[in-house]
C-alpha positions in Angstrom: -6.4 -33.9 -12.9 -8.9 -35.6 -15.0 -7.6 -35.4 -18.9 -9.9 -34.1 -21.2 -11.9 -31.5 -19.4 -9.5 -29.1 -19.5 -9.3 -26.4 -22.5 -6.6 -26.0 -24.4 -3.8 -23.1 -22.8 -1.7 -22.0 -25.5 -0.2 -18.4 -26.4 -1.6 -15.8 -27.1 -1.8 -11.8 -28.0 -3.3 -9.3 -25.7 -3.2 -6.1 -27.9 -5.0 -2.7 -26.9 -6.2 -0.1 -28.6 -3.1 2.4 -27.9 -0.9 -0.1 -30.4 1.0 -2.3 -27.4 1.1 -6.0 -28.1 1.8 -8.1 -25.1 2.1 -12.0 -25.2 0.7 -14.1 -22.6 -1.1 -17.4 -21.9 -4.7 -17.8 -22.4 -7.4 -20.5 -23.3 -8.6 -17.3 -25.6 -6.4 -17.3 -28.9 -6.5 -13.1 -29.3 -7.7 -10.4 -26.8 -8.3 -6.8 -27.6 -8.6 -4.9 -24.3 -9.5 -1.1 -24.5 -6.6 0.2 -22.0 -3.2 -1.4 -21.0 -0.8 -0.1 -18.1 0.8 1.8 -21.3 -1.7 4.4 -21.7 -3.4 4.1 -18.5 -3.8 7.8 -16.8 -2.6 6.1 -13.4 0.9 4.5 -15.0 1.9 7.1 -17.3 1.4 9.9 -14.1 -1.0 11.9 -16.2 -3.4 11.2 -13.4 -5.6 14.2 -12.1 -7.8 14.1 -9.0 -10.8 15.0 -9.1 -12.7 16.8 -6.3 -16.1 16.7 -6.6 -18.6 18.9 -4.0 -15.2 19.5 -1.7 -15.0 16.0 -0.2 -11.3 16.3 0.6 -12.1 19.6 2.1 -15.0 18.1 4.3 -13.2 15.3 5.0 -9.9 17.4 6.4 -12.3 19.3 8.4 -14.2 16.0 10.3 -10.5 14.3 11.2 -8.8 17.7 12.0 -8.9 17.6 15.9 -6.8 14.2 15.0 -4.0 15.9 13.5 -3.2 18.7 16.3 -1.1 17.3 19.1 -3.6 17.1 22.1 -2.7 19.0 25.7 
């Protein structure tokens, strides 16, 4: 590695608008993010799936003939 070139990786603080604090290492000194795996809808299993114009429904339809055992 050539010496000089390289910026400076030190600690740091990743904090997020819900309140968690999480210490890393970055070549940033603070970062603010807007959502963490804290209060993220996927982690915390307050996840809801949306169906918009029936795709599921469509799609169960098309693949349908897969499904059934064939004769």
């Amino acid at each position: 590695m050539k010496k000089d070139i390289h910026p400076a990786y030190e600690k740091t603080t990743i904090s997020c608008h819900c309140g968690a604090v999480l210490e890393a290492g970055s070549t940033r000194k603070d970062i603010t993010v807007e959502i963490c795996s804290q209060c993220h809808p996927f982690f915390t299993g307050k996840q809801k799936l949306v169906d918009t114009a029936g795709r599921i429904e469509r799609f169960r339809k098309k693949y349908e003939k897969f499904q059934t055992p064939q004769e």
